[in-house]
VOTIGU-229278 format. One line per field, with one value per residue (C-alpha): x, y, z. Coordinates in Angstrom, 3 decimals. Example, Ala and Ser with C-alpha at 12.3 -4.5 7.8 and 13.67 -1.06 7.14 Angstrom:
x	[12.300, 13.670] .
y	[-4.500, -1.060] .
z	[7.800, 7.140] .
This chain:
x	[0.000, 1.468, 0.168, 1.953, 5.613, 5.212, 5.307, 3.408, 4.489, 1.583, -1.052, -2.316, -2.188, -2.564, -5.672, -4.853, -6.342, -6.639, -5.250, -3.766, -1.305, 1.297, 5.084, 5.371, 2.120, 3.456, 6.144, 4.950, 2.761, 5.179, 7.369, 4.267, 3.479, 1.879, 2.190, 2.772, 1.107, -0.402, -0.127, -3.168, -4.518, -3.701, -5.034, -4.274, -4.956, -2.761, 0.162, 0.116, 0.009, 3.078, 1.664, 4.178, 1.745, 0.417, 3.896, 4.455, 2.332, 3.469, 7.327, 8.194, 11.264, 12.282, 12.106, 8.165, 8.068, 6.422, 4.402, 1.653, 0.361, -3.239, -4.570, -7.856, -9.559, -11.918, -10.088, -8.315, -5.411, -4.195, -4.712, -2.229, 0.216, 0.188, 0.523, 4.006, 5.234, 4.572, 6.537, 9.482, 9.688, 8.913, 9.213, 6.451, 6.103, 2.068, -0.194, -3.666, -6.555, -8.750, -12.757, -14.149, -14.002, -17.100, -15.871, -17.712, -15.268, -13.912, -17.455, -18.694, -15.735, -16.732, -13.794, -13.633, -16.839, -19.025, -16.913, -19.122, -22.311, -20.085, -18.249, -17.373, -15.293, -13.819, -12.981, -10.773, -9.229, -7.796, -7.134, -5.035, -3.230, -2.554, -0.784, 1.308, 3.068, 5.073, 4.670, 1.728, -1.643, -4.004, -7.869, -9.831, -13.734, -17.122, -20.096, -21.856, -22.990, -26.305, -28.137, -30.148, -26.862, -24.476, -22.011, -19.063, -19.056, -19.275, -16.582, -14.287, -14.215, -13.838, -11.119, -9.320, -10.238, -8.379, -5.154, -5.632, -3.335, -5.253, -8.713, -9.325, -13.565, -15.080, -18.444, -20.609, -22.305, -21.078, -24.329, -24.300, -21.284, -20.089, -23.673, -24.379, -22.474, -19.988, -21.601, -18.360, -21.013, -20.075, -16.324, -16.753, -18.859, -15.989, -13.462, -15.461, -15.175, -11.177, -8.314, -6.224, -5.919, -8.850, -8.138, -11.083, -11.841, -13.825, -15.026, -11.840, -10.990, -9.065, -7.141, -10.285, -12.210, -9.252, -9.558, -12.981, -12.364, -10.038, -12.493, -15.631, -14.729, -11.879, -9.878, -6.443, -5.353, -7.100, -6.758, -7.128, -8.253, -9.885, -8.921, -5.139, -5.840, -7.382, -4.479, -1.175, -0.499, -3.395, -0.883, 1.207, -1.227, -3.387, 0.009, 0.422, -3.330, -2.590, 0.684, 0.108, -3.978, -3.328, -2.544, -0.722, 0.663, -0.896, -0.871, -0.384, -2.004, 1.981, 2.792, 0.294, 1.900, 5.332, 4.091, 2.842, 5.749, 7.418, 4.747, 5.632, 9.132, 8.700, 6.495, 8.522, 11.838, 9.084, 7.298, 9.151, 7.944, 5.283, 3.309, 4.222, 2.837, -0.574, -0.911, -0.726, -3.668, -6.297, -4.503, -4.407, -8.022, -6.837, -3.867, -5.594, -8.398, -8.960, -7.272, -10.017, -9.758, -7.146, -9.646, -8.066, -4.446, -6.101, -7.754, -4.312, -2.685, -4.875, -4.171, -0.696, 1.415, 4.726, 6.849, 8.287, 4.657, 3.146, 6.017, 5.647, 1.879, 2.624, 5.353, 3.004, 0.267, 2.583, 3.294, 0.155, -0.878, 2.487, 1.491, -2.092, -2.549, -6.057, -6.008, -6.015, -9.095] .
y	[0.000, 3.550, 6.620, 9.520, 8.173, 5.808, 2.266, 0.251, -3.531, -5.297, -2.996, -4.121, -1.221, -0.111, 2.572, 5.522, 5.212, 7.062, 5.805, 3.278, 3.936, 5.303, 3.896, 0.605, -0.575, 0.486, -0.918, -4.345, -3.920, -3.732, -5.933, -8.411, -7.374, -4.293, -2.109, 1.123, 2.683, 5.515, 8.183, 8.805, 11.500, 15.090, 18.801, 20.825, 23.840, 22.170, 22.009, 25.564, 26.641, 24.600, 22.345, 19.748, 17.315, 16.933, 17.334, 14.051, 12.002, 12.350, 10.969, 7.588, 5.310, 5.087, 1.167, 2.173, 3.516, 3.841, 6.240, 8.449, 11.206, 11.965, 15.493, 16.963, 20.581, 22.494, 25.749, 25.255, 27.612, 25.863, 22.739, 23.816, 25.409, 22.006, 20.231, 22.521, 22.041, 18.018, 17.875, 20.402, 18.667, 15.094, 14.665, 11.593, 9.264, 10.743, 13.297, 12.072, 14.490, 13.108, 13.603, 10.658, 10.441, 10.841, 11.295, 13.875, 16.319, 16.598, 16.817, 19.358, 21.812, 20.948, 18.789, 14.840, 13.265, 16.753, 18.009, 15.409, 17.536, 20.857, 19.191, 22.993, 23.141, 19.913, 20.883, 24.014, 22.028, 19.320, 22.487, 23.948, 21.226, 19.454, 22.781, 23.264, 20.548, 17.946, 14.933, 12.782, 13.975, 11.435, 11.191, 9.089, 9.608, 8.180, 6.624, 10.103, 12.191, 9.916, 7.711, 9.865, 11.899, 8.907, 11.300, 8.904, 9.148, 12.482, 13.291, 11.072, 12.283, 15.814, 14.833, 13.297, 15.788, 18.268, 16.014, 13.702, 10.723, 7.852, 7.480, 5.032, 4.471, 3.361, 2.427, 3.626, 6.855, 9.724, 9.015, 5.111, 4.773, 1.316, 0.461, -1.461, -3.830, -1.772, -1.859, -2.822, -2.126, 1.521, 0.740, -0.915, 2.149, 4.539, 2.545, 2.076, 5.738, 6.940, 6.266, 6.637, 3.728, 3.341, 1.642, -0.340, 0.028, -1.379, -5.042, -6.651, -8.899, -11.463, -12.549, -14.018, -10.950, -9.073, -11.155, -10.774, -7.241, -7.265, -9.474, -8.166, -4.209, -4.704, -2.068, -1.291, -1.823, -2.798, -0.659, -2.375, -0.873, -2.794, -6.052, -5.668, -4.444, -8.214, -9.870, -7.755, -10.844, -10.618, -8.484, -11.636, -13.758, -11.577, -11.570, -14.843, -15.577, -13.080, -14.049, -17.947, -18.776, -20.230, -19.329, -21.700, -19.054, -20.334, -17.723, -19.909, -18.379, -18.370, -16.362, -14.205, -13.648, -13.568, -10.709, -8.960, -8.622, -7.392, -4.506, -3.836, -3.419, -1.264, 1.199, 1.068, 2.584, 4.767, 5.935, 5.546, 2.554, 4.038, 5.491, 2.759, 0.057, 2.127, 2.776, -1.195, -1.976, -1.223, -4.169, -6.455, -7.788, -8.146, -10.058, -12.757, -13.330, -17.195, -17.937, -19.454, -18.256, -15.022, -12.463, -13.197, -12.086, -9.049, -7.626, -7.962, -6.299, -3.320, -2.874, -3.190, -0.304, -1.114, -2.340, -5.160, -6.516, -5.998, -8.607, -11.046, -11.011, -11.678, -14.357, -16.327, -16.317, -18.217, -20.491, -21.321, -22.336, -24.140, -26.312, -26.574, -26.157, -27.260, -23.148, -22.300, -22.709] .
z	[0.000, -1.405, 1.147, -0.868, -1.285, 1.851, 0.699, 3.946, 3.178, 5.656, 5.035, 8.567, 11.170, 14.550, 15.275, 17.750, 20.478, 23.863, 26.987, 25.072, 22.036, 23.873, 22.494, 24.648, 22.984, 19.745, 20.294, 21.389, 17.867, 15.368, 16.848, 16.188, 12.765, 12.449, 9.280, 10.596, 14.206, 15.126, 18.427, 20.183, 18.753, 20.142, 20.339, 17.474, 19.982, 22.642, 20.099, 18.862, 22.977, 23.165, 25.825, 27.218, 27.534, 24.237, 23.133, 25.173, 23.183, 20.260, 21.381, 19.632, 19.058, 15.797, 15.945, 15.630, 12.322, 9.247, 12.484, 11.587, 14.273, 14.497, 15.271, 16.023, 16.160, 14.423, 13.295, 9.643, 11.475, 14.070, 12.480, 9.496, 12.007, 14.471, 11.306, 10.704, 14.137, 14.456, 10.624, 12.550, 15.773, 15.016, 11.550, 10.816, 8.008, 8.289, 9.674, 10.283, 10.453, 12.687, 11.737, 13.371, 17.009, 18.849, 22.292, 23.932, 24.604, 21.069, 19.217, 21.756, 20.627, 16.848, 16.209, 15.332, 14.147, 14.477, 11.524, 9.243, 9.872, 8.122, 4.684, 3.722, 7.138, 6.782, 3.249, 4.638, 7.548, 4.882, 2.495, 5.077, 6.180, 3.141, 1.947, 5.291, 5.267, 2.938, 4.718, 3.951, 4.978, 5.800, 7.272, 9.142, 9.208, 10.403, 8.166, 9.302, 12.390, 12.276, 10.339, 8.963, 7.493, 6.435, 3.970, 3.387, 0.218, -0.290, 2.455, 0.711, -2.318, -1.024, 0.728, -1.933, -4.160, -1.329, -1.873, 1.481, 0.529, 2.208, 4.139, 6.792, 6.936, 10.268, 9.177, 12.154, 12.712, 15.218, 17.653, 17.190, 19.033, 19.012, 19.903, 16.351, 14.294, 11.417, 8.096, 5.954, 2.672, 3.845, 3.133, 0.009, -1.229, -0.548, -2.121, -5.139, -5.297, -4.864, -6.515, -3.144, -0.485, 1.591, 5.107, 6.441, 10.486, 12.937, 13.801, 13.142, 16.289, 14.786, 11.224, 9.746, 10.587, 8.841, 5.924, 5.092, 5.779, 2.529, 0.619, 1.093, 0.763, -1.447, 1.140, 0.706, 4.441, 7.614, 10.837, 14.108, 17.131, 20.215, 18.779, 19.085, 22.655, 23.417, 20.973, 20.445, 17.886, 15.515, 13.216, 12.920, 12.457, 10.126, 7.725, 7.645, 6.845, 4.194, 2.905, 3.002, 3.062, 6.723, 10.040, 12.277, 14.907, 18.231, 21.520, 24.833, 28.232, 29.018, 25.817, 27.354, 30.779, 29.429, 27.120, 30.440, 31.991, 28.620, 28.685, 32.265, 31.685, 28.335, 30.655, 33.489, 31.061, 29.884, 33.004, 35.508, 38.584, 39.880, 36.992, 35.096, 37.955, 38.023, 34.228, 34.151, 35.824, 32.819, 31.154, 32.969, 31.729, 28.260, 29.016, 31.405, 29.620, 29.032, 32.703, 35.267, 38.678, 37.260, 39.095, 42.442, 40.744, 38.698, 42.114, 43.667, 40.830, 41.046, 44.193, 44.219, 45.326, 43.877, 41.123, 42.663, 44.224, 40.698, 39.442, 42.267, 41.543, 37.932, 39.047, 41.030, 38.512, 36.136, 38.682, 39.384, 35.431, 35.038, 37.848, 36.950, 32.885, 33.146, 34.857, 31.047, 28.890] .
């Protein structure tokens, strides 16, 4: 897949997300076969302030790229000039305008997903952008606000038409939420419409999922989001699906723990112990899914204290399915 000059060899990628995309994840992605990865997404306001936090999102290790950053606001201005400084300070492979989230916060300042009920204002934002910068501008929308307004289509091609270099489509509305199944029909309608690479989103927990993504929509590339939080490995095995028609990669409860602890360690060099040991706690539920009995070790892992408790917890729960596989499911 060709976004601008950027040539993305596994066309299978990692969606920003918030609270979670931060560079150990990313890391822990493309070291598992993800395509390229993306920061969560930041405030185009918060960048032109020059505010150290949103700054701090957008570090990375270069072992992460092809990266592409994703920003969001509602002002053409500041979007072109955060564009600028994140091409200055950080130089990206991509800079991802970001018109579909439908978190409250964002759409009640007229940025993410409320931009689909104003195409003109879109239109300028992308304008703007596109001409501030010379690394590759990309997009990401919604179906539509509602179901009553699904404009897809119609955003697409304006954005192409404003010289965004790929489009990633998640095929539910603004007000649906995540509250009904994707319609991948959506996808397959925008793609039949642009000549650039369309990137297909949402629904996609696992390589077969992925697959028929591809089939059915006839997508360029596949974004993941909330599946690669439940299986860091479904790049790897989406690939090989992919590559070879099969997939014989097999993730043990063990490979699970093991890849824990990894995660641990990549925050702690990146945190520091203690924000690193409380940051942890939101995953633990994704990495010990499938264990029976693991709720007594995830309610003593959130309310561990320390670093070295969190890694005796972790220690022990090993134990315990080495000496009893039947723990696993």
């Amino acid at each position: 897949m060709l976004i601008g000059n950027l040539k993305i060899d596994d066309p299978v990628l990692l969606a920003p997300m918030a609270g979670y995309t931060d560079m150990p994840f990313r890391l822990i992605c493309r070291e598992r076969g993800a395509g390229a990865v993306y920061t969560e997404f930041v405030s185009s306001e918060g960048l032109v302030r020059g505010s150290e936090k949103t700054n701090d999102y957008l570090v990375f290790d270069e072992h992460e790229r092809p990266i592409g950053m994703q920003v969001f606001g509602h002002d053409p201005q500041p979007m072109a000039e955060s564009a600028r400084l994140i091409e200055a300070q950080f130089h990206p492979d991509i800079i991802d305008l970001n018109f579909g989230c439908s978190v409250k916060k964002v759409v009640k300042r007229n940025a993410g997903s409320a931009l689909l009920k104003d195409l003109p204002l879109m239109q300028n934002i992308a304008n703007a952008v596109v001409r501030a910068v010379r690394t590759p501008v990309t997009a990401k929308i919604r179906a539509g606000w509602s179901r009553q307004s699904i404009v897809a289509v119609a955003a697409a091609k304006m954005l192409e038409s404003e010289g965004i270099c790929a489009l990633t489509v998640h095929p539910r509305t603004a007000v649906d939420g995540f509250k009904f199944p994707a319609d991948w029909k959506i996808i397959a309608e925008v793609k039949s419409e642009l000549s650039i690479p369309v990137i297909g989103n949402g629904d996609v927990n696992s390589e077969n999922d992925a697959a028929r993504m591809f089939k059915e929509t006839g997508c360029d590339g596949v974004m993941i989001g909330r599946g690669a939080l439940a299986d860091p490995w479904i790049f790897q095995k989406t690939n090989e699906l992919l590559h070879t028609g099969q997939c014989s990669t097999v993730i043990s409860i063990l490979d699970r723990i093991e890849l824990c602890r990894h995660h641990l360690s990549l925050e702690v060099n990146y945190r520091g112990e203690m924000e690193a040991t409380t940051m942890m706690k939101k995953w633990y539920r994704w990495y010990f899914r499938g264990i029976r009995n693991a709720s007594t070790f995830r309610e003593r892992l959130v309310r561990s204290h320390n670093l070295s408790e969190t890694q005796e917890i972790i220690r022990e729960l090993k134990e315990s399915v080495c000496a009893d596989p039947a723990l696993s499911q």
